[in-house]
N, CA, C and O atoms as a Tripos MOL2 file, in Angstrom:
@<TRIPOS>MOLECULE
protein
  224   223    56     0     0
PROTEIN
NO_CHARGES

@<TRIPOS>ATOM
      1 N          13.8860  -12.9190  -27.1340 N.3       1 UNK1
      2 CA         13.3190  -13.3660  -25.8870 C.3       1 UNK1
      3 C          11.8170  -13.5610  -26.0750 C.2       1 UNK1
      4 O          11.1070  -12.7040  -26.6010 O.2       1 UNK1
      5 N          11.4130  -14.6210  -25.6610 N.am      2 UNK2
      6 CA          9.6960  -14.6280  -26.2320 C.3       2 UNK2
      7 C           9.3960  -15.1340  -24.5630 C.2       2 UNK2
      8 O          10.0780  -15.8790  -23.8590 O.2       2 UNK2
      9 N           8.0660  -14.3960  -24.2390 N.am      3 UNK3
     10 CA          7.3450  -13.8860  -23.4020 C.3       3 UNK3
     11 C           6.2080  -15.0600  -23.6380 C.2       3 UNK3
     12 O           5.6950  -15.0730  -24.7570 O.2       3 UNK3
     13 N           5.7140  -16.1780  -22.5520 N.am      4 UNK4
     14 CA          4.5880  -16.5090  -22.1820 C.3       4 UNK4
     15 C           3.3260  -16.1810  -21.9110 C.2       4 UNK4
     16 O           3.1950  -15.9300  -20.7130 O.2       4 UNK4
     17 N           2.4310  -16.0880  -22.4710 N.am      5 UNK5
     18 CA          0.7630  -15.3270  -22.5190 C.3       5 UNK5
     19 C           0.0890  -16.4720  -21.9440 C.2       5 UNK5
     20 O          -0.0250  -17.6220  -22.3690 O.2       5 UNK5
     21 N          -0.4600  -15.7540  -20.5780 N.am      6 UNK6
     22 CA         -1.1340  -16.2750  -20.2760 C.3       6 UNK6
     23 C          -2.4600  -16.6070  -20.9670 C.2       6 UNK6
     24 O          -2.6640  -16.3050  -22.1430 O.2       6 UNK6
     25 N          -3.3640  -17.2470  -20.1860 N.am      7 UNK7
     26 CA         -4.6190  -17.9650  -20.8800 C.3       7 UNK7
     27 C          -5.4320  -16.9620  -20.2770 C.2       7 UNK7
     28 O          -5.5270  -17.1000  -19.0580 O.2       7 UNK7
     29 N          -6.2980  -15.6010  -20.9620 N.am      8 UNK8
     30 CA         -7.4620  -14.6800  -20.6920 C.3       8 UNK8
     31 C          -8.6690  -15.4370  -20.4130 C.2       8 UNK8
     32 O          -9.2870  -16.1830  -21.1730 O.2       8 UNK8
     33 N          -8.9650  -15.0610  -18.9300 N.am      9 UNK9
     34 CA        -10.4120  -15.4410  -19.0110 C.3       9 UNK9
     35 C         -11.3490  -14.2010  -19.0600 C.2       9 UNK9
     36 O         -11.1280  -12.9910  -19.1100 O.2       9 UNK9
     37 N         -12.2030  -14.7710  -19.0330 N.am     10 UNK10
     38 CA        -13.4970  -13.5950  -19.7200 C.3      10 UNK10
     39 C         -14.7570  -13.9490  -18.3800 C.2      10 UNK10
     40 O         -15.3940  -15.0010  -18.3300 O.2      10 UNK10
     41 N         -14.9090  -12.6590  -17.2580 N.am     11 UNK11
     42 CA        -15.8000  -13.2670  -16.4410 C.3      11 UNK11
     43 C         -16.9630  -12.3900  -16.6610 C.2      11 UNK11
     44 O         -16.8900  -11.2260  -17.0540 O.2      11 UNK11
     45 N         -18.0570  -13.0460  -16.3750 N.am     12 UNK12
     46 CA        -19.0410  -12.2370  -16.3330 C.3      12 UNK12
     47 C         -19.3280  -10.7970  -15.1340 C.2      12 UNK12
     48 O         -18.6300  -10.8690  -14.1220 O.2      12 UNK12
     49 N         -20.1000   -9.8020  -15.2050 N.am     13 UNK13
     50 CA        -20.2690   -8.8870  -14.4460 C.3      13 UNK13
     51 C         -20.4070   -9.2860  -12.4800 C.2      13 UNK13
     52 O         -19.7710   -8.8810  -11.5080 O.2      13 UNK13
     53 N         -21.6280  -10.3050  -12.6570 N.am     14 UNK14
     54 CA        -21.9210  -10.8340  -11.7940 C.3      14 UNK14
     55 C         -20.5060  -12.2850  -10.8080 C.2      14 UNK14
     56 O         -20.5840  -12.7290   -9.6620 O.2      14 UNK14
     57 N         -19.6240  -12.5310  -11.7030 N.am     15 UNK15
     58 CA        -18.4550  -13.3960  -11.3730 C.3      15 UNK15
     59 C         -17.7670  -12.1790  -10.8070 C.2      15 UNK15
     60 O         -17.4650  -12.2820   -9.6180 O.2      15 UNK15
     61 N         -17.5040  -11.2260  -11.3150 N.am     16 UNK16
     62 CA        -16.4680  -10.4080  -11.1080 C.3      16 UNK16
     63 C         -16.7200   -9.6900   -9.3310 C.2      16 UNK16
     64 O         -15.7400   -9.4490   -8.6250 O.2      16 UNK16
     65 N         -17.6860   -9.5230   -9.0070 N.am     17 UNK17
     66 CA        -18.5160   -8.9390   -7.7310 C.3      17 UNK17
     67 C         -17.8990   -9.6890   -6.9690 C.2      17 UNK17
     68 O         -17.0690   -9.3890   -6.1120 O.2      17 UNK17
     69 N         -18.5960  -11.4570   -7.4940 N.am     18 UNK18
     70 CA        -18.1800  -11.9340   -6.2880 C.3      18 UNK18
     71 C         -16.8410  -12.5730   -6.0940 C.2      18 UNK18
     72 O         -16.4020  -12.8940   -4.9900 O.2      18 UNK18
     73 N         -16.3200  -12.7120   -7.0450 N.am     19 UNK19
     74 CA        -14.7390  -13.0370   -6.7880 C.3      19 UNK19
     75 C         -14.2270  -11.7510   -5.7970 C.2      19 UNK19
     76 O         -13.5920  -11.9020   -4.7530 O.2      19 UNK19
     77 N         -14.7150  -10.2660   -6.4560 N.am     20 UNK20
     78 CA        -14.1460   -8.8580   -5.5130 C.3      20 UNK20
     79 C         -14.6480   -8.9500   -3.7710 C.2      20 UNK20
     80 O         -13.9800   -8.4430   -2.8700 O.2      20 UNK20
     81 N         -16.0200   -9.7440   -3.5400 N.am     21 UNK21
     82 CA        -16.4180   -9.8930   -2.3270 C.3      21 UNK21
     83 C         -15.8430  -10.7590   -1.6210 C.2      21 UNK21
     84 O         -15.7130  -10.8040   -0.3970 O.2      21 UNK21
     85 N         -15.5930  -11.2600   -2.1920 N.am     22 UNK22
     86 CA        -14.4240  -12.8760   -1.8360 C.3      22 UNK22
     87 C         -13.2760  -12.5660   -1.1230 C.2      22 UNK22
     88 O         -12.9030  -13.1270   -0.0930 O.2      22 UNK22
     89 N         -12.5340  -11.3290   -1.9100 N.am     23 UNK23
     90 CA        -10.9870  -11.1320   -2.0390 C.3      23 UNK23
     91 C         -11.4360   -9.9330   -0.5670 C.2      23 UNK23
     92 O         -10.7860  -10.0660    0.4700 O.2      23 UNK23
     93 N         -11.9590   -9.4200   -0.5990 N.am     24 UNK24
     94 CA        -12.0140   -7.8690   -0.1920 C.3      24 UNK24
     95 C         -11.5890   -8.3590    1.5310 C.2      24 UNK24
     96 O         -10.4100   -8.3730    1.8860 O.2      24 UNK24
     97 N         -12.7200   -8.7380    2.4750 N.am     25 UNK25
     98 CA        -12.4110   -9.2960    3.4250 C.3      25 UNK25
     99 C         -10.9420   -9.4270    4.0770 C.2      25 UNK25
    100 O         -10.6950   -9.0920    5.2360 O.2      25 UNK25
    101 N          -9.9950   -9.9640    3.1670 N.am     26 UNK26
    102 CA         -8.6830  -10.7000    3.3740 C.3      26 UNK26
    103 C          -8.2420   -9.6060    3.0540 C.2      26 UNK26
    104 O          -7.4610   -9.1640    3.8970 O.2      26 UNK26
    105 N          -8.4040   -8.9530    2.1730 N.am     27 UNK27
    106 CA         -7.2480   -7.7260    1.6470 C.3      27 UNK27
    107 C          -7.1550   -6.6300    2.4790 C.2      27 UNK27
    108 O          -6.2380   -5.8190    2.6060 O.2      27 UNK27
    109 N          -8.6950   -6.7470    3.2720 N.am     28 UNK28
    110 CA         -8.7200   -5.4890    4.1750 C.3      28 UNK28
    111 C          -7.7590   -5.6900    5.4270 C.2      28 UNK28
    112 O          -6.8330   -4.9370    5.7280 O.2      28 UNK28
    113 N          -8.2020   -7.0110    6.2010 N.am     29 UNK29
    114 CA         -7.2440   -7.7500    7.3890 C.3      29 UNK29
    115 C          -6.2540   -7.4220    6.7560 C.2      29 UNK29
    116 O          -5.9910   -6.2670    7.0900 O.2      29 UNK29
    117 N          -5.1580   -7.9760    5.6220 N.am     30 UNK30
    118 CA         -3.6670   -7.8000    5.6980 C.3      30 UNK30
    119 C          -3.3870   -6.0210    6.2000 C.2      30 UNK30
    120 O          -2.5500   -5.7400    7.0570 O.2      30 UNK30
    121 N          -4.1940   -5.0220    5.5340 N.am     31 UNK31
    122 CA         -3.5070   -4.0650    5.6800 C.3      31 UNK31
    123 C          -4.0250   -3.2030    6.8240 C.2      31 UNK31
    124 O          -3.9690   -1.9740    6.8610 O.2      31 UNK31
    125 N          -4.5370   -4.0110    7.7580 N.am     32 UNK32
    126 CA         -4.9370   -3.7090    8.4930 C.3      32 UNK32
    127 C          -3.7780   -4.4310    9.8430 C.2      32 UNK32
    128 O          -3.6300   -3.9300   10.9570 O.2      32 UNK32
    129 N          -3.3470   -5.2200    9.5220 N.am     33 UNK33
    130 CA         -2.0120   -5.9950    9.8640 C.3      33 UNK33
    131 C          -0.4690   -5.4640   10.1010 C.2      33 UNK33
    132 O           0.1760   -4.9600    9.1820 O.2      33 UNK33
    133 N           0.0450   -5.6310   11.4230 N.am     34 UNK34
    134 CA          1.1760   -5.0850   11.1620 C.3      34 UNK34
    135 C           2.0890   -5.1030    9.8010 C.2      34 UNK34
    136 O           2.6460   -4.1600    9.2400 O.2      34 UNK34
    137 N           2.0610   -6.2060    9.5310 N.am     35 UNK35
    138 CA          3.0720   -6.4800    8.2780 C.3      35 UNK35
    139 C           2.5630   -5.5460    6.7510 C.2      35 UNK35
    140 O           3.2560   -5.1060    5.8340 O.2      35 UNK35
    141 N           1.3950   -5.5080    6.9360 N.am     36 UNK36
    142 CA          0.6650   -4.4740    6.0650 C.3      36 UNK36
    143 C           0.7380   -3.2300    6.1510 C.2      36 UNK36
    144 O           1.2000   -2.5900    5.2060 O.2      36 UNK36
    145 N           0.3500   -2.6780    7.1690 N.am     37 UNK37
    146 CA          0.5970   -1.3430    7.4190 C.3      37 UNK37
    147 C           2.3840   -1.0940    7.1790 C.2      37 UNK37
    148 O           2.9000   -0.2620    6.4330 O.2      37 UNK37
    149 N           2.8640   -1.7840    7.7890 N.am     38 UNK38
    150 CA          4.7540   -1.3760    7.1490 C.3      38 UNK38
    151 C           5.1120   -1.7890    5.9040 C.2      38 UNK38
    152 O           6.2460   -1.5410    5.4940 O.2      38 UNK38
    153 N           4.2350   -2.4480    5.1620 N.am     39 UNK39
    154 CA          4.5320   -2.4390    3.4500 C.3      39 UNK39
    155 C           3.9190   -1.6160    2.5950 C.2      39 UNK39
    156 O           4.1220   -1.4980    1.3860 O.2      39 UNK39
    157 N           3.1760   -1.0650    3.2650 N.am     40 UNK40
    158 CA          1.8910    0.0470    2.9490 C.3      40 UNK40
    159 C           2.7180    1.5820    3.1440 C.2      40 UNK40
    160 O           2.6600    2.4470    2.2700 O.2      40 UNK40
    161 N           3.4690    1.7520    4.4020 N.am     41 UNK41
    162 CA          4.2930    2.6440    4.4340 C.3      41 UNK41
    163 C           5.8690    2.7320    3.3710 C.2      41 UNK41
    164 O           6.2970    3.6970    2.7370 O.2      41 UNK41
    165 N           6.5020    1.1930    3.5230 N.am     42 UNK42
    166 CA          7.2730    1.2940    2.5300 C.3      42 UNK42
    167 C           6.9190    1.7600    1.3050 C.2      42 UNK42
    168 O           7.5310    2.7620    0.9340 O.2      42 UNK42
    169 N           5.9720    1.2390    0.4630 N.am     43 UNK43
    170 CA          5.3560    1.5080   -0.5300 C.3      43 UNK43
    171 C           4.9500    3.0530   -0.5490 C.2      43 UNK43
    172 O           5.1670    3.6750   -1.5880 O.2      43 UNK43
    173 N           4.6470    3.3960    0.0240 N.am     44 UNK44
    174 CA          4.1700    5.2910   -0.0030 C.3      44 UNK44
    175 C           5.9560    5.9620   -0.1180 C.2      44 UNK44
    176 O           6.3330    6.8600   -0.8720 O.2      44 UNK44
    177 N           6.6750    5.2950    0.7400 N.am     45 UNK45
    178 CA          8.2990    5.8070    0.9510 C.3      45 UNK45
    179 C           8.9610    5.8790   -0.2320 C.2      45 UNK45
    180 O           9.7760    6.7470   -0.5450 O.2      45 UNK45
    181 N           8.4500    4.5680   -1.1590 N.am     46 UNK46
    182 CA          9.0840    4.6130   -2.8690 C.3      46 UNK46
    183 C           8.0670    5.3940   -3.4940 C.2      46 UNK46
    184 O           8.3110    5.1010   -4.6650 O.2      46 UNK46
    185 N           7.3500    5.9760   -3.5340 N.am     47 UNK47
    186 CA          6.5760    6.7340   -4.4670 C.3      47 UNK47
    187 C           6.5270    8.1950   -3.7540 C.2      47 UNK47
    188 O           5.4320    8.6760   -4.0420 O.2      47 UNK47
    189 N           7.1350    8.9380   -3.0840 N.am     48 UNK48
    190 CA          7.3420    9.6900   -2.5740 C.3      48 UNK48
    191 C           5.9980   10.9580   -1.5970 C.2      48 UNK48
    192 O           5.9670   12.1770   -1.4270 O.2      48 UNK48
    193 N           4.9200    9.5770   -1.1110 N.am     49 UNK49
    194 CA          4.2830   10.2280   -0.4490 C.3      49 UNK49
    195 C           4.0470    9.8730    1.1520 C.2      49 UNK49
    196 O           4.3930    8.7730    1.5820 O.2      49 UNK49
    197 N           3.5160   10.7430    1.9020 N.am     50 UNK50
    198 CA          3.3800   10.7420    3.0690 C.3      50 UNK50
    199 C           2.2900    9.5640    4.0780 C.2      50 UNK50
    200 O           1.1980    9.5560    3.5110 O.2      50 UNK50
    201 N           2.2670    8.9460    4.9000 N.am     51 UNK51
    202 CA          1.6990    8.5540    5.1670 C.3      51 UNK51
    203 C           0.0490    8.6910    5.5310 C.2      51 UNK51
    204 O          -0.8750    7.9040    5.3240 O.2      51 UNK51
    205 N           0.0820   10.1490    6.2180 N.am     52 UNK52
    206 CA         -0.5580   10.9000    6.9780 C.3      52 UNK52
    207 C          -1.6350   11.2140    5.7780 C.2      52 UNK52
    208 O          -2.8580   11.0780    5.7450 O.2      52 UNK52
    209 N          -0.7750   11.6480    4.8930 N.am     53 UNK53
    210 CA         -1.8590   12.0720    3.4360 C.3      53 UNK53
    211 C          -2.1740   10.8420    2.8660 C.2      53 UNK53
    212 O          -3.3880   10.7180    3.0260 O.2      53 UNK53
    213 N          -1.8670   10.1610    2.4620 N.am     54 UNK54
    214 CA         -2.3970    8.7790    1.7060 C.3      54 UNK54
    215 C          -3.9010    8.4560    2.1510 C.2      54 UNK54
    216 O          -4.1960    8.1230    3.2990 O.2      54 UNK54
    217 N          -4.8190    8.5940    1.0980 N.am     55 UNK55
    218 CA         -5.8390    7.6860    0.9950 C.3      55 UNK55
    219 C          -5.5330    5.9450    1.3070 C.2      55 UNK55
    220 O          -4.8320    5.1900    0.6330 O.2      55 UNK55
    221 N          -6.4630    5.5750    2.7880 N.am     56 UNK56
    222 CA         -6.0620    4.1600    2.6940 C.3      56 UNK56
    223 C          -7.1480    3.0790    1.9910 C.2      56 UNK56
    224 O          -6.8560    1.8870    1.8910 O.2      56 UNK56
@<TRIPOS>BOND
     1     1     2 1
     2     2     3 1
     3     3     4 2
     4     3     5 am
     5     5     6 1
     6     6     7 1
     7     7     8 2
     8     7     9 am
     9     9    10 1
    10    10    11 1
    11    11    12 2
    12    11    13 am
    13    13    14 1
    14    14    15 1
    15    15    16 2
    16    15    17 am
    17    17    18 1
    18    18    19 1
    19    19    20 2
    20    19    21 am
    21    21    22 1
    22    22    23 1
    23    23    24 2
    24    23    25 am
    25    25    26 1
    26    26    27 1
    27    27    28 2
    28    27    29 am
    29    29    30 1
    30    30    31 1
    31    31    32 2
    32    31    33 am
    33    33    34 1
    34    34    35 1
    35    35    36 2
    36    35    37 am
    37    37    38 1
    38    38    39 1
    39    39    40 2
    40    39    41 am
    41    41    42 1
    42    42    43 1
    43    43    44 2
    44    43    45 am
    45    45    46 1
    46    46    47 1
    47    47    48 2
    48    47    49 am
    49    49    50 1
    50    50    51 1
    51    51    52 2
    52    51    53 am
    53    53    54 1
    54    54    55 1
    55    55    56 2
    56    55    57 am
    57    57    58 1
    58    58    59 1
    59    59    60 2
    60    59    61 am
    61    61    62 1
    62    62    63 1
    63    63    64 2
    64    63    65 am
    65    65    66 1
    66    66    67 1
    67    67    68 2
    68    67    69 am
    69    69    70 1
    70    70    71 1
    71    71    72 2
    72    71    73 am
    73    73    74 1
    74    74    75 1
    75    75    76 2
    76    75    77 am
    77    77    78 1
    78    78    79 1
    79    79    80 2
    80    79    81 am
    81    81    82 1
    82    82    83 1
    83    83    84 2
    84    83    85 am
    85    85    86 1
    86    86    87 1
    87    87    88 2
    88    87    89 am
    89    89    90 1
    90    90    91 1
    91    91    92 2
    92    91    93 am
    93    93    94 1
    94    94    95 1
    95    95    96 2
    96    95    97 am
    97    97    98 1
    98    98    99 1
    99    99   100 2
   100    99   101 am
   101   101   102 1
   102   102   103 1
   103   103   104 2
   104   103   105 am
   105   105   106 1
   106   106   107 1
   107   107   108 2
   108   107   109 am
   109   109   110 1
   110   110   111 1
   111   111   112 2
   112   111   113 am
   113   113   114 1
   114   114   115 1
   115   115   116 2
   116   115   117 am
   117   117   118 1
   118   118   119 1
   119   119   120 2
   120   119   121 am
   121   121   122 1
   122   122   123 1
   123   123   124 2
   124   123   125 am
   125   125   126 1
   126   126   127 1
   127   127   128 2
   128   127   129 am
   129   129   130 1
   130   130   131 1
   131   131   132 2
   132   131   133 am
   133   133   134 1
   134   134   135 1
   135   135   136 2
   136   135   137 am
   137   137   138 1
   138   138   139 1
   139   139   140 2
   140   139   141 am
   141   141   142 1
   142   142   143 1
   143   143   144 2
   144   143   145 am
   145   145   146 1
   146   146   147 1
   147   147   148 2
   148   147   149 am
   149   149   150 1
   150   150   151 1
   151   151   152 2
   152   151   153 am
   153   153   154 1
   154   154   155 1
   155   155   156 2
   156   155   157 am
   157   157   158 1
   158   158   159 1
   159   159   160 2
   160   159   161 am
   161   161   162 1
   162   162   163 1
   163   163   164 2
   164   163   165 am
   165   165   166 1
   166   166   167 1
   167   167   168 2
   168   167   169 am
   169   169   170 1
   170   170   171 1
   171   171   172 2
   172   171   173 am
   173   173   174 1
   174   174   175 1
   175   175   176 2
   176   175   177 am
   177   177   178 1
   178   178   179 1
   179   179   180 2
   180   179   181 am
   181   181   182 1
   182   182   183 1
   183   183   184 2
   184   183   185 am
   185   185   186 1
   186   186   187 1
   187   187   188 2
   188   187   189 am
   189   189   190 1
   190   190   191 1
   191   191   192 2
   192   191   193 am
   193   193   194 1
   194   194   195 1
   195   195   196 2
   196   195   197 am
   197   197   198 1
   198   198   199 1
   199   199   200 2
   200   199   201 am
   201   201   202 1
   202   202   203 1
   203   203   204 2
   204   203   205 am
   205   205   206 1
   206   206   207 1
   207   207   208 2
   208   207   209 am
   209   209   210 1
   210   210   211 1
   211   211   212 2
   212   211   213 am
   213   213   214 1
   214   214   215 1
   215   215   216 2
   216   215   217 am
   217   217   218 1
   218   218   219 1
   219   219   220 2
   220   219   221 am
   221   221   222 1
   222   222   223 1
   223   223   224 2
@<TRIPOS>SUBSTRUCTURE
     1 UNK1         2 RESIDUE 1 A UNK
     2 UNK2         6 RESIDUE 1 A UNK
     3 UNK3        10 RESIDUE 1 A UNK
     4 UNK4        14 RESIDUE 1 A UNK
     5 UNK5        18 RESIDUE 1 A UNK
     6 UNK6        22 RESIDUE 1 A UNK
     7 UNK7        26 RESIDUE 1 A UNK
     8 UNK8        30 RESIDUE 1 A UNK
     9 UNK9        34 RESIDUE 1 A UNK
    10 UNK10       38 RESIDUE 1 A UNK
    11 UNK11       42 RESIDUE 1 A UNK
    12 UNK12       46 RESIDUE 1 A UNK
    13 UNK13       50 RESIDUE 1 A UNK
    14 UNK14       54 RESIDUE 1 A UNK
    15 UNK15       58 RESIDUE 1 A UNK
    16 UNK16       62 RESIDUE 1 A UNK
    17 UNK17       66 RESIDUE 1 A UNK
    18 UNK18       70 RESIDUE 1 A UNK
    19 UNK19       74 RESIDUE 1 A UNK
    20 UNK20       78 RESIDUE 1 A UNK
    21 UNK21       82 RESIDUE 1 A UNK
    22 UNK22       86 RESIDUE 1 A UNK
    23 UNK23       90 RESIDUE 1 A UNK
    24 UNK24       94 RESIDUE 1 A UNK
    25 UNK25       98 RESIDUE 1 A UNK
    26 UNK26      102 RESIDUE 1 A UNK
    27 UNK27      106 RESIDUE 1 A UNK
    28 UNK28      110 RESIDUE 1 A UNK
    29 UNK29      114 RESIDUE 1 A UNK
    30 UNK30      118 RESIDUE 1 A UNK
    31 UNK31      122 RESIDUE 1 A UNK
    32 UNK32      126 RESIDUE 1 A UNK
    33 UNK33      130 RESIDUE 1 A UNK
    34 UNK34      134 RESIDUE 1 A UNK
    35 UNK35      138 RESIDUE 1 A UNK
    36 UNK36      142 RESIDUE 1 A UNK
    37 UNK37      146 RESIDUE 1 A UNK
    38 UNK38      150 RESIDUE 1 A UNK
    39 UNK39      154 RESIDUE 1 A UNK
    40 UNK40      158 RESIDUE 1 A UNK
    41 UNK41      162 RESIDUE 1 A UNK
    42 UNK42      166 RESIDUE 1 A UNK
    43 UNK43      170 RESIDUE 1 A UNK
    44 UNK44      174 RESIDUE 1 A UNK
    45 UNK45      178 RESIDUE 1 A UNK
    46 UNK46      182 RESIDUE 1 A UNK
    47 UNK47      186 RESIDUE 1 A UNK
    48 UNK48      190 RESIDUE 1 A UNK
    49 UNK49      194 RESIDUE 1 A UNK
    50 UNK50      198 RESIDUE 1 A UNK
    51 UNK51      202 RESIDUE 1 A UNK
    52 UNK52      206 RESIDUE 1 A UNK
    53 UNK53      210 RESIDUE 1 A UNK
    54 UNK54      214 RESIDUE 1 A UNK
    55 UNK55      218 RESIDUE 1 A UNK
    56 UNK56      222 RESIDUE 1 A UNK
């Protein structure tokens, strides 16, 4: 079975910030989102921790 490799990019320090400032915004809304918060709980349900305790 041979496995496809992707193409590595290489970003600089300063790319990397702002691609993370970019993303962050949106990532916060979803789980801040109904549909988030109940995939956020599923997800704690398969790894066998509590909601209440979870760092969000």
């Amino acid at each position: 079975m041979t496995e496809k490799k992707g193409k590595k990019i290489k970003l600089t320090k300063e790319q990397l910030n702002s691609l993370s400032a970019a993303f962050l915004p949106v990532i916060r809304e979803f789980y801040e989102s109904e549909r988030g918060k109940k995939m956020w709980e599923e997800h704690l349900k398969k790894i066998g921790k509590k909601a209440d305790t979870a760092a969000v």
